[in-house]
PyMOL Python script that loads the backbone (N, CA, C, O; Angstrom):
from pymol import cmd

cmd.read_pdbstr("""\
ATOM      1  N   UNK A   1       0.837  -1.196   0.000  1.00  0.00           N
ATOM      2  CA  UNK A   1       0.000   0.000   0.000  1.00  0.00           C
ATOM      3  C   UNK A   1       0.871   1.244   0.000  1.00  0.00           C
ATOM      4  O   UNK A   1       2.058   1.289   0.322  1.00  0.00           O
ATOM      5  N   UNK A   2      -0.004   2.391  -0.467  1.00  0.00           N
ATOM      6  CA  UNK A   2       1.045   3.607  -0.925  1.00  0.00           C
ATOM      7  C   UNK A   2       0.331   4.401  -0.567  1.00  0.00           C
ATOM      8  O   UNK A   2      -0.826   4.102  -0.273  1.00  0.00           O
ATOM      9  N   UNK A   3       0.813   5.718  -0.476  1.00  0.00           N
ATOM     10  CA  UNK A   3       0.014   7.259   0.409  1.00  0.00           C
ATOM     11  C   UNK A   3      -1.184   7.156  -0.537  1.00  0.00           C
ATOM     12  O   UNK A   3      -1.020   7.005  -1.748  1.00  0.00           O
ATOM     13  N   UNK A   4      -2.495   7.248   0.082  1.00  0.00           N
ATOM     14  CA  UNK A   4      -3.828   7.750  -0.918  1.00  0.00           C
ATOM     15  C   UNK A   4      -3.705   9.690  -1.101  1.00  0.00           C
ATOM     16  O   UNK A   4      -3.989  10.546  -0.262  1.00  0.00           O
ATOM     17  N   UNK A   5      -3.159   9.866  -2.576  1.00  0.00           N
ATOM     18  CA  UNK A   5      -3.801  10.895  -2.734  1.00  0.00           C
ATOM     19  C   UNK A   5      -4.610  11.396  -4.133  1.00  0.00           C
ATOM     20  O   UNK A   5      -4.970  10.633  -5.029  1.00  0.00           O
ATOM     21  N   UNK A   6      -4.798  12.779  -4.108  1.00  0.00           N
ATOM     22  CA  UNK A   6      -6.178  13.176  -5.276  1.00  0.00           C
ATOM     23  C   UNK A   6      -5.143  14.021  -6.244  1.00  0.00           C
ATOM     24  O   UNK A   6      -4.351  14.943  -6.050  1.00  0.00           O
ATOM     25  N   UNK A   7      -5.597  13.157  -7.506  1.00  0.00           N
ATOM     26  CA  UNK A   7      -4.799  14.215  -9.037  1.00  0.00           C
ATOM     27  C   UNK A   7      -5.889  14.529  -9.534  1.00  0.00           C
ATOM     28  O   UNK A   7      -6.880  13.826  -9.339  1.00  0.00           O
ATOM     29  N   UNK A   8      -5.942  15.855 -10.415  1.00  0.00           N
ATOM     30  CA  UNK A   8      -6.940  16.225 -11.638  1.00  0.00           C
ATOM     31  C   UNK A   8      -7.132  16.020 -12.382  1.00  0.00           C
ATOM     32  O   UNK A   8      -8.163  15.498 -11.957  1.00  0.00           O
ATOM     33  N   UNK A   9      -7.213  15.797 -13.737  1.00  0.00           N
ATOM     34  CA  UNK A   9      -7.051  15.758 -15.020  1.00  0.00           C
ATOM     35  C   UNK A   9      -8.500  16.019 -16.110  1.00  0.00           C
ATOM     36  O   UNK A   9      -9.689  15.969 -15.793  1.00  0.00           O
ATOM     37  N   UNK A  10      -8.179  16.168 -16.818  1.00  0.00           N
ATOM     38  CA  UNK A  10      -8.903  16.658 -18.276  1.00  0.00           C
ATOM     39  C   UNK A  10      -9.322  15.545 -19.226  1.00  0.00           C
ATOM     40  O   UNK A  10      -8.494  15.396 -20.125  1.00  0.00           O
ATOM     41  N   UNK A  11     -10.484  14.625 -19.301  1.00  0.00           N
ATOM     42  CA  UNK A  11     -11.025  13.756 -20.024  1.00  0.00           C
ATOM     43  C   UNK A  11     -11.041  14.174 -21.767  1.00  0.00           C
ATOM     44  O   UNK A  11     -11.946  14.676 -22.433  1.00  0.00           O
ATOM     45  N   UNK A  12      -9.743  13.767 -22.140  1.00  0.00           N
ATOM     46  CA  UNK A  12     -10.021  13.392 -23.455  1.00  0.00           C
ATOM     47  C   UNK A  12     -10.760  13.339 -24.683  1.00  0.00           C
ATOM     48  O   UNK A  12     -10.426  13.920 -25.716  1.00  0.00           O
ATOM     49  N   UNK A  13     -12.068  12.414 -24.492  1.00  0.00           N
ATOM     50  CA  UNK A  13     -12.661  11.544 -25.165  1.00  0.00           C
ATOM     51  C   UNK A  13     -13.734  12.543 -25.991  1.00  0.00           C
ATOM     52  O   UNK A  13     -14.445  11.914 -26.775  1.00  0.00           O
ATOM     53  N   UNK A  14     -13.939  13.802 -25.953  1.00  0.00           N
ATOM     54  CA  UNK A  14     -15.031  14.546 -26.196  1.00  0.00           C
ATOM     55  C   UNK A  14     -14.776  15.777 -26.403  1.00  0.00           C
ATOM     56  O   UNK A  14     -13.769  16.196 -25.832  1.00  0.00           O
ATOM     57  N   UNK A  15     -15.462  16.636 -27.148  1.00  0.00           N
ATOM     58  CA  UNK A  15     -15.081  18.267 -26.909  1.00  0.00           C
ATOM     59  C   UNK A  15     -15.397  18.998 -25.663  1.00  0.00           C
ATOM     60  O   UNK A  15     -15.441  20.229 -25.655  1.00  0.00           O
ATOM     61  N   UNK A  16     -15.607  18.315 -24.655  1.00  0.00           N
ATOM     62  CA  UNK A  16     -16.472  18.691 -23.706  1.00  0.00           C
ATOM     63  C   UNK A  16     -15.374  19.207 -22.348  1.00  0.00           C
ATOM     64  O   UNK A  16     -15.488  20.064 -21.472  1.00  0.00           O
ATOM     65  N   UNK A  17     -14.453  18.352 -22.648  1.00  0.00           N
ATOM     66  CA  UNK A  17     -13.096  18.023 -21.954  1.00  0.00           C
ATOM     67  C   UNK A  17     -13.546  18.012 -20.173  1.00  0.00           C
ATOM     68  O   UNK A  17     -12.858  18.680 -19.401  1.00  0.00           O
ATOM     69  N   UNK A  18     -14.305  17.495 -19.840  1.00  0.00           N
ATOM     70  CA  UNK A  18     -14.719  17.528 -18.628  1.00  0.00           C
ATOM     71  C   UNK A  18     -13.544  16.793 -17.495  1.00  0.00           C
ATOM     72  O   UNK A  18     -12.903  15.744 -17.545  1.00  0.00           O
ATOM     73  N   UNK A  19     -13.622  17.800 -16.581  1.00  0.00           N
ATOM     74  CA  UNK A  19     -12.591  17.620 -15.460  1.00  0.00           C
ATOM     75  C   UNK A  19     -12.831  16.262 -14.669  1.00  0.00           C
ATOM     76  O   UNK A  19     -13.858  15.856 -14.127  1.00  0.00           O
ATOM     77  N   UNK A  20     -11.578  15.686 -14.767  1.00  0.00           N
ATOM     78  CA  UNK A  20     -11.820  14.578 -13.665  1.00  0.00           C
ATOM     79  C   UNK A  20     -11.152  14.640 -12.259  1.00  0.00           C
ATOM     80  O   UNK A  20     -10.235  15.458 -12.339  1.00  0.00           O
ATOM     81  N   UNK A  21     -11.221  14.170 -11.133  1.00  0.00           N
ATOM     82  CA  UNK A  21     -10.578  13.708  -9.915  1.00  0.00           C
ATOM     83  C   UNK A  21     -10.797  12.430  -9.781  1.00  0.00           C
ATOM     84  O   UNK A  21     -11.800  11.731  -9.639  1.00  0.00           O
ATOM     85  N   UNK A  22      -9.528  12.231  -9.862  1.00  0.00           N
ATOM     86  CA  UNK A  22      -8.691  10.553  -9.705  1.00  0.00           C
ATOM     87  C   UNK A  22      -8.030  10.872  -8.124  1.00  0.00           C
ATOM     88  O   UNK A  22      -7.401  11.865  -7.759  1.00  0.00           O
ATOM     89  N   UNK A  23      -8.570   9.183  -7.047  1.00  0.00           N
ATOM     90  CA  UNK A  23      -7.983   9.161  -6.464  1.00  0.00           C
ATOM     91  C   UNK A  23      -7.091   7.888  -6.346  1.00  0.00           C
ATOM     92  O   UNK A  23      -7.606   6.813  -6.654  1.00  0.00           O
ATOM     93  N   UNK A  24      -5.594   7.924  -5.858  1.00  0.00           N
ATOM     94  CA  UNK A  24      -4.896   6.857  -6.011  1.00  0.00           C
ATOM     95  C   UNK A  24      -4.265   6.864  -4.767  1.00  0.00           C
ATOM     96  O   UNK A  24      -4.275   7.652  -3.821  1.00  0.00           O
ATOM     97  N   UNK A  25      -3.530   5.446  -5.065  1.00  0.00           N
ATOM     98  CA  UNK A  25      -3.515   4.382  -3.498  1.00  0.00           C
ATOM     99  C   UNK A  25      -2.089   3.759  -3.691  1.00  0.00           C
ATOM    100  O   UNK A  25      -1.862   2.551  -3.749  1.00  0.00           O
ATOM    101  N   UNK A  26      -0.952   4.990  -3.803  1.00  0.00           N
ATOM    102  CA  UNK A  26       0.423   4.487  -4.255  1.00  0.00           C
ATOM    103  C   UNK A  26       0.129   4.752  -5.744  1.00  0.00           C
ATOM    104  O   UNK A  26      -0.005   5.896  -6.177  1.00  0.00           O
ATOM    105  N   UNK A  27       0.039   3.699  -6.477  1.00  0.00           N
ATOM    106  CA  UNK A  27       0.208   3.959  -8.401  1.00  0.00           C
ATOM    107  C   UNK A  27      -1.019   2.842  -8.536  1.00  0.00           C
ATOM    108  O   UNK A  27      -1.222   2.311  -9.628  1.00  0.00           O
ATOM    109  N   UNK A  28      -1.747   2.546  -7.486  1.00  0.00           N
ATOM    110  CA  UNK A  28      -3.276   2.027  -7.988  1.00  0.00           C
ATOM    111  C   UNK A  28      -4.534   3.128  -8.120  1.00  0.00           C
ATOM    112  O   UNK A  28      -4.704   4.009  -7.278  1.00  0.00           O
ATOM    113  N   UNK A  29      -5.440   2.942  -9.366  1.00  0.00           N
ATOM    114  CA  UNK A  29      -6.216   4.117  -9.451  1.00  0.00           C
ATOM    115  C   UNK A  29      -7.603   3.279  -8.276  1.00  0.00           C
ATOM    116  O   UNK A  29      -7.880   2.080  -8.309  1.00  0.00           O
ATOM    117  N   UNK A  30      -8.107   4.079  -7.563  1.00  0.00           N
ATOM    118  CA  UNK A  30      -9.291   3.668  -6.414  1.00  0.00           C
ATOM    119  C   UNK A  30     -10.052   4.517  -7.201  1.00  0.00           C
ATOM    120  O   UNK A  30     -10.983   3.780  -7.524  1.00  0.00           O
ATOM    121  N   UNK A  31     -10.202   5.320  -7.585  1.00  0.00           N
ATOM    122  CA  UNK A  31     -12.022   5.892  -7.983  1.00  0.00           C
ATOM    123  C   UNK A  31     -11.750   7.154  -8.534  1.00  0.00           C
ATOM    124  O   UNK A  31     -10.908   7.947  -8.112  1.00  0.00           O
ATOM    125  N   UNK A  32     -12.499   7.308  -9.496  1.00  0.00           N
ATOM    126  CA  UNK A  32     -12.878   8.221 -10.458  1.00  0.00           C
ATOM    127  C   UNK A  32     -13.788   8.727 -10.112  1.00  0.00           C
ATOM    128  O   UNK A  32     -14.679   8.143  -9.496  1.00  0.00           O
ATOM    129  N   UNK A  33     -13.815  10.513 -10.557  1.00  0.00           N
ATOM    130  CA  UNK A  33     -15.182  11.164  -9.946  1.00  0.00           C
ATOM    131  C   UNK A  33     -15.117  11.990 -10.899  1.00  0.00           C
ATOM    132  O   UNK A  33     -13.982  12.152 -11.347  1.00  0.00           O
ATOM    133  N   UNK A  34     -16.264  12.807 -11.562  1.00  0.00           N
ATOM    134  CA  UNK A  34     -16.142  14.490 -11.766  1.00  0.00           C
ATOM    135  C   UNK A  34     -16.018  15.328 -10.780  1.00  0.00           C
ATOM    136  O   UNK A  34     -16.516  15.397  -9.657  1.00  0.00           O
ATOM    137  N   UNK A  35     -15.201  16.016 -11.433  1.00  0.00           N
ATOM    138  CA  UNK A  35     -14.695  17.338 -10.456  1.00  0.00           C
ATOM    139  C   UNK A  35     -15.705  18.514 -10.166  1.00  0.00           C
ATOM    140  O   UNK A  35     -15.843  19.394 -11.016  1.00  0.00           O
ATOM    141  N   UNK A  36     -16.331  18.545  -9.122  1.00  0.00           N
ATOM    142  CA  UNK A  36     -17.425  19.428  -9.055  1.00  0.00           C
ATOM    143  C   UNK A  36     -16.513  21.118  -9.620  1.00  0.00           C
ATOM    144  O   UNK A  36     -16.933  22.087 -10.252  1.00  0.00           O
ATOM    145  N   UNK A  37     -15.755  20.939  -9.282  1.00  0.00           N
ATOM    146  CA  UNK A  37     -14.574  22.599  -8.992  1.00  0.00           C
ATOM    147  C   UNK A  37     -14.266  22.635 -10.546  1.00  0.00           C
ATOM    148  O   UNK A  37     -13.579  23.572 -10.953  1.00  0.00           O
ATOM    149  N   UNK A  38     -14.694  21.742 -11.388  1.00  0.00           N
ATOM    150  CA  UNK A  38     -14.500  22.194 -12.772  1.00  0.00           C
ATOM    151  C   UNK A  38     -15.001  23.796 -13.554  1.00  0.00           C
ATOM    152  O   UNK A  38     -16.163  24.152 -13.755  1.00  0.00           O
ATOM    153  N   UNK A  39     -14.068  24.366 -13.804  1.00  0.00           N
ATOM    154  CA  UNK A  39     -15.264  25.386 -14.784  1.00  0.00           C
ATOM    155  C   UNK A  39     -15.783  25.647 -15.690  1.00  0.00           C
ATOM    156  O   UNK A  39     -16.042  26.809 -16.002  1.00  0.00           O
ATOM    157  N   UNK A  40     -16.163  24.363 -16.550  1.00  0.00           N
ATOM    158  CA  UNK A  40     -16.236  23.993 -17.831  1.00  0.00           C
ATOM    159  C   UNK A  40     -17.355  22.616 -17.290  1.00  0.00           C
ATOM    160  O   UNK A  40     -18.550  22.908 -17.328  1.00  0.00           O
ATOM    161  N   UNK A  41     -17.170  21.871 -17.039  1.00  0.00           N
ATOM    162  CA  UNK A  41     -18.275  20.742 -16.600  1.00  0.00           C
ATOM    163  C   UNK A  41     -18.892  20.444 -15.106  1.00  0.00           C
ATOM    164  O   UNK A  41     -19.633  19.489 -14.870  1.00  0.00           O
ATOM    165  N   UNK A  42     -18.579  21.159 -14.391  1.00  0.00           N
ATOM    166  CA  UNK A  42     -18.700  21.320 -13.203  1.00  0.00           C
ATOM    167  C   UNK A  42     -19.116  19.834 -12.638  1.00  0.00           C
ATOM    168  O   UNK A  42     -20.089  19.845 -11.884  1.00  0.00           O
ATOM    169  N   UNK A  43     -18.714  18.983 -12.811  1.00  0.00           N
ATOM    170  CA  UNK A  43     -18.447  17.597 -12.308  1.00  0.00           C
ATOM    171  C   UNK A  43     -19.194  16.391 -13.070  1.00  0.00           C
ATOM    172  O   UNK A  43     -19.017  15.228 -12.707  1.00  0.00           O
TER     173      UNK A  43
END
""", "prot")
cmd.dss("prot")
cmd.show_as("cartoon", "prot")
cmd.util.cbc("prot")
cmd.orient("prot")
């Protein structure tokens, strides 16, 4: 097991580019969310 912490990132797949929050567990991904704090998709 590895420190749990939260990265951001920018979804790809669409013109929409909606913000993600990834949380990880060392270099395992645990859960995907939209980013409410987005200002473009607001989660």
């Amino acid at each position: 097991m590895g420190d749990v912490r939260t990265v951001y990132r920018t979804c790809p797949l669409c013109e929409a580019t909606c913000g993600l929050e990834l949380t990880l567990e060392g270099r395992d991904l645990m859960r995907v969310r939209g980013d409410r704090e987005d200002v473009f998709s607001h989660g």
